[in-house]
Each structure stands twice: as C-alpha cells, then as structure tokens.
C-alpha positions as CSV (number, residue, x, y, z in Angstrom):
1,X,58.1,86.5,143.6
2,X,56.9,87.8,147.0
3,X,59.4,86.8,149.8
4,X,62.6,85.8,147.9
5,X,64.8,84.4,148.8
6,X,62.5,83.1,152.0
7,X,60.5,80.2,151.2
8,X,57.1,81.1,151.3
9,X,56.5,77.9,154.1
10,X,59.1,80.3,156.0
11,X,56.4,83.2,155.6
12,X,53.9,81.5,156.7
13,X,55.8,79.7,159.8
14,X,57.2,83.5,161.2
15,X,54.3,85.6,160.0
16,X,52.7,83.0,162.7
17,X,54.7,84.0,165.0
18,X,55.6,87.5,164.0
19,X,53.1,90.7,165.2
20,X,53.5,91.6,161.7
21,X,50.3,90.6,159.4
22,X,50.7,87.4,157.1
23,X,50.1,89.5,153.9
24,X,52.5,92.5,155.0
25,X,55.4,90.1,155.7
26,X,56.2,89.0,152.2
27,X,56.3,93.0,151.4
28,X,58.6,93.7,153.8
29,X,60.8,90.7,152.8
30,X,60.9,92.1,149.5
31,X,61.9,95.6,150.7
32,X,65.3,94.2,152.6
33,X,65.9,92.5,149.7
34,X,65.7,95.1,147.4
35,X,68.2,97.2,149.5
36,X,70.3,94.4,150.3
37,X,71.1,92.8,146.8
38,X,72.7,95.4,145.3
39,X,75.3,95.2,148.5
40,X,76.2,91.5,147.7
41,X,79.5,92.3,146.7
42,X,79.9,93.6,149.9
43,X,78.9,90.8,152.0
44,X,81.1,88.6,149.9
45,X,84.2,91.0,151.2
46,X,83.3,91.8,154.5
47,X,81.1,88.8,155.9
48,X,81.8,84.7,156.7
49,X,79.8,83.0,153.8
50,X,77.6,80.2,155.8
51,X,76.6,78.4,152.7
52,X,75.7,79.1,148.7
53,X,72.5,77.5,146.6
54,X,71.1,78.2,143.4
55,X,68.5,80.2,145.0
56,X,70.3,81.9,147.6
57,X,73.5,83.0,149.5
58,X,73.7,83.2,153.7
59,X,76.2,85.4,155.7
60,X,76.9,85.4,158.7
61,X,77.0,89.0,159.8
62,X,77.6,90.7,163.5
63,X,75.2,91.1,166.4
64,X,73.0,94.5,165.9
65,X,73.6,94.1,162.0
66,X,69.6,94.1,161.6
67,X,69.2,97.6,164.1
68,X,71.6,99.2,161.1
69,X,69.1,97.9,158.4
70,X,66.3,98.7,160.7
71,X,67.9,102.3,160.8
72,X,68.4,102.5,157.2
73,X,64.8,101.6,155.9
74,X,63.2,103.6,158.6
75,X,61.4,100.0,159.8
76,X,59.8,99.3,162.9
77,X,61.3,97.3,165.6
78,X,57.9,94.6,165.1
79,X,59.0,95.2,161.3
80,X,62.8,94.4,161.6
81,X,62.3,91.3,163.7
82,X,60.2,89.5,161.8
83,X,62.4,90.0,158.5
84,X,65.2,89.2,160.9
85,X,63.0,86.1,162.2
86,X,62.6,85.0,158.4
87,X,66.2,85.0,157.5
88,X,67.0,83.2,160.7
89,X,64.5,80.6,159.7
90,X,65.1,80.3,156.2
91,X,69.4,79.6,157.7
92,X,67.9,77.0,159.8
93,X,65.6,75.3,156.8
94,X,68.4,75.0,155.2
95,X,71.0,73.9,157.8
96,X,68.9,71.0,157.8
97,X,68.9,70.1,154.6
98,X,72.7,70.5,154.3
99,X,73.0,68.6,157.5
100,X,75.1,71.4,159.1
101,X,72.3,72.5,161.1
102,X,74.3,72.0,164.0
103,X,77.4,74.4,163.5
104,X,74.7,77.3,162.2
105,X,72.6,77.0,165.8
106,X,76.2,77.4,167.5
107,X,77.4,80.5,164.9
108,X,73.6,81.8,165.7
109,X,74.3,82.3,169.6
110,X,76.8,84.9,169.0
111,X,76.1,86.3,165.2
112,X,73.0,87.2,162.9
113,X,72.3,86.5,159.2
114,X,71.4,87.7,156.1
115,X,69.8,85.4,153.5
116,X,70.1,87.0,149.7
117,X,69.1,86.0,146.8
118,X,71.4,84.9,143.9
C-alpha cells in the first residue's frame, strides 16, 4: 500500500503542511521504505527501539540521521523533510495511543526517528 508504514491520515496531515504535493508524498514514503527495510536488522543493533506494533517498528536514531538518507537517495531537502515530517508524525500518533506520548516529545528534542514497517 502507498505510504507504509505511515498512516495514510498522516499523509494527508504532513502533505498539508509539507511543500511536497499530496499525491508525490505517499511515493516518496514508499522509496525510504524500500531502502530502509532491508536495514532493519541494523536498526535493531545499533538504534534505541521506542516501541513495536503489528504494523510497525520506531527507532530512535541520532540528529542528521535523515541528511544521510537524504544523501543516499539523492532526495531534495523539501523531499527529505516531509518523509522526515511523516515519520515524526506517525511516532507521535502513536505515542498517543500508547500513552507515552510524553517521553517521545522529550526523546524528540534531542534525537530523530525512523518508522519501519514489520
């Protein structure tokens, strides 16, 4: 489906907000992800795991992490930060739902994250 692992009320909310087009943002969502799930294993090593669904895994990963995946998939900066807006949002969703939105807004103001699909 378009945008996994982002909920596609998450599309719609950043594309809003985003200077990215609503229909382009669901592509680009689905290009991170393609690079990024085969490096899950990774993340699991090398990154604090913020929380685990049936739909999706978040990690917390170091500021700039996004300019390296920006770098990687030749994206534009308007391109990187609206997948990088996305994640964020789809983190807070769910910290809400979880009722921990609290200790990600506090992890947020000194790390980034990557949302990937299980």
């Amino acid at each position: 489906m378009a945008g996994d692992p982002i909920e596609g009320e998450v599309l719609i909310l950043v594309a809003a907000k985003a200077s990215v087009g609503p229909q382009r943002l669901p592509d680009l969502v689905d290009r991170v992800a393609a690079d990024l799930g085969p490096q899950r294993e990774t993340y699991a090593r090398e990154y604090e795991r913020a929380y685990e669904t049936d739909g999706r895994t978040a990690f917390f990963v170091e500021d700039g992490h996004w300019q390296e995946i920006r770098d990687r998939l030749d994206l534009g900066e308007r391109e990187v930060d609206a997948v990088r807006r996305a994640h964020h949002e789809q983190l807070t969703r769910d910290g809400r739902r979880l009722g921990r939105i609290e200790e990600f807004e506090m992890a947020l103001e000194i790390r980034e994250c990557v949302v990937l699909g299980v």
